[in-house]
N, C-alpha and C positions, 0 to 999 in steps of 0.2 A: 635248331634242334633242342628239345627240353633232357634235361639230363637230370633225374633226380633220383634218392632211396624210394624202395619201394619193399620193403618189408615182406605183405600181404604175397607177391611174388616172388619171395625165396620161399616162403614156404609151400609153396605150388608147385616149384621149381622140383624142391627137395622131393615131394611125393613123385615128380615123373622122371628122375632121374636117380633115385637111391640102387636100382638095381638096374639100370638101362646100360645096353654096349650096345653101337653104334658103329656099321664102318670099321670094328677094329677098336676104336676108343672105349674106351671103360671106366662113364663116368661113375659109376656108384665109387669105385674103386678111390677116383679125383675126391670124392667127396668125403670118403672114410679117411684118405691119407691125408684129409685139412681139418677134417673132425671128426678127432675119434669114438667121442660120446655119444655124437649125434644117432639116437634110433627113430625108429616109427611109432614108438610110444611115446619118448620126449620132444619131438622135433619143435611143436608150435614153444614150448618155455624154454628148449634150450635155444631157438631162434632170435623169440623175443629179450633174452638175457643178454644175448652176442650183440645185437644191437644197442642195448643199454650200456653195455661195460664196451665198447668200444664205438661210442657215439663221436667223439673228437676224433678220431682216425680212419672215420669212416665219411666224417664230414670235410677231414683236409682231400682225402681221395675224390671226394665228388667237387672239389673246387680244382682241382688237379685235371681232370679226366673232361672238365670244360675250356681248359688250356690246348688239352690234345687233341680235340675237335677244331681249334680255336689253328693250330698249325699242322692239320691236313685238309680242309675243307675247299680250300681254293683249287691248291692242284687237283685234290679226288674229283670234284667235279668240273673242272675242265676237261680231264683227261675222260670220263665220263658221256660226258658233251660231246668229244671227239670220236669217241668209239659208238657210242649207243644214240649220236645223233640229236640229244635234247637235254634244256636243263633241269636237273632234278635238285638242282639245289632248293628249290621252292616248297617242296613237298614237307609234308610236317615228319618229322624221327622224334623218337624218344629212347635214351640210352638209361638203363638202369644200372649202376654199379651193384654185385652182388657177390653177397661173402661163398657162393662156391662156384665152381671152376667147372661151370660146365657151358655158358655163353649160347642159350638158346636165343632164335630171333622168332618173330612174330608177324608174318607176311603180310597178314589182315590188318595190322595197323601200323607198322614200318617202327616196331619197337624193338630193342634187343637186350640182353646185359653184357654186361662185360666184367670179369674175376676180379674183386675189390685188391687181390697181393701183386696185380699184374704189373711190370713197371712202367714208367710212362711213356715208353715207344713201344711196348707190347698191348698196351692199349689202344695207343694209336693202331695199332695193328686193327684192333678188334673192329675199333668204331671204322676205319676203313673197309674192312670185310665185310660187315654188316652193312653198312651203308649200298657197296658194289651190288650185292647180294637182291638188296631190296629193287635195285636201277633195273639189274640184269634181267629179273623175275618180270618187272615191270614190262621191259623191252618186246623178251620173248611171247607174253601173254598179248603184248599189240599182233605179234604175228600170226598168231593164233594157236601158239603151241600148248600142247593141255601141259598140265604134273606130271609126271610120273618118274620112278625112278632112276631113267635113264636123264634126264632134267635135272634130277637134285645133283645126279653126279658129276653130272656138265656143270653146275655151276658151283660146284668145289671145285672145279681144276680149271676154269676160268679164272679164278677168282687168283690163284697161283699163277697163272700168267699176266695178269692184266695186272696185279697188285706190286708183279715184279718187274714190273716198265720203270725205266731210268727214273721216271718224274716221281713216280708214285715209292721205288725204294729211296731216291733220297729222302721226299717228306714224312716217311715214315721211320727209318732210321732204323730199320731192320726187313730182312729177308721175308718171305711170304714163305712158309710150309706148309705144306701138304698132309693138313688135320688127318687124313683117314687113311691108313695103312694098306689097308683094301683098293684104294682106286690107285696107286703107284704105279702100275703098268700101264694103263686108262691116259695117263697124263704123260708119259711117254710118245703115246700113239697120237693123242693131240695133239703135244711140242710139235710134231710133224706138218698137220694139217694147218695150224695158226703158222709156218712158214709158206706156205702154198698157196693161204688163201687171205686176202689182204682186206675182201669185205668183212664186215663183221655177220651181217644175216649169211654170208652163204657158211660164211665160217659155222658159224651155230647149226644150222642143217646139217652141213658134212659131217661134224662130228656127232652131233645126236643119230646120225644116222649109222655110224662107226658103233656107238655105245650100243643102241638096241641090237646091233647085228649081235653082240656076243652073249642075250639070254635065249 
């Protein structure tokens, strides 16, 4: 996995999440309470200045955050391998460390960021969700399953159960939550069915099939 700054991507970032809620999440919000100056008129010089005055802290974070890949990698993808059948450790990732807090992923190339203040098991966290994220998508689309909203949901509250398997909370060194406020009920009614059902494909059916039932 390549782990590197990428500048030119915060400020992409900034434009489609300055005023975006989500699920309940309310990144603009994440992004005013980390910078409070930051507008839509200054954004590309006060992006490009944050990077210059805080190049050393932002370079110890991206030697840090290749650490935290460096001791989740094995078990994520074994446990991975066990659930979804195949190795994905092969595939190419790229993690981008980025100074706001909103940790979008990129399907089409198996890229994602992750919050440069995050500490280094919350990281780990990231790059383990991300990574899940990218396997799962993968999985599902072998079976032939399209997008759609009932999918993204399914695989936020996946990602909450798979991520809190013995193997995978040890190596990461913190709890798995449940990012969107919105699907909490959603992941109750699953807990259920991931007890009942021990394959993984029927598992993913049953419960997408749970999910569309309630639009």
């Amino acid at each position: 996995m390549k782990i590197e700054l990428n500048k030119k991507l915060d400020k992409e970032v900034y434009l489609s999440f300055f005023e975006a809620v989500v699920g309940g999440a309310d990144f603009g919000k994440k992004i005013r309470d980390d910078h409070p100056h930051i507008t839509k008129e200054n954004y590309i010089e006060y992006i490009d200045n944050f990077y210059l005055e805080n190049k050393s802290k932002l370079g110890e974070i991206l030697n840090d955050t290749k650490l935290c890949f460096d001791e989740i990698k094995d078990p994520l993808f074994s446990e991975l391998q066990k659930y979804l059948g195949r190795d994905f450790s092969k595939e190419n990732y790229t993690c981008y460390p980025s100074i706001f807090n909103c940790n979008p992923r990129y399907l089409e190339n198996k890229s994602f960021q992750v919050y440069y203040k995050r500490s280094h098991d919350m990281r780990k966290e990231v790059i383990a969700h991300e990574l899940t994220h990218f396997a799962f998508y993968d999985f599902c689309h072998e079976l032939g399953i399209k997008d759609d909203k009932a999918l993204w949901e399914f695989s936020e509250i996946f990602n909450v159960i798979f991520l809190n398997l013995p193997t995978m909370r040890e190596a990461i060194g913190a709890e798995e939550l449940l990012f969107y406020p919105d699907l909490k009920s959603k992941l109750e009614e699953i807990k259920k069915i991931w007890t009942k059902e021990q394959n993984t494909e029927k598992f993913i059916k049953v419960s997408l099939k749970y999910l569309q039932s309630l639009y």
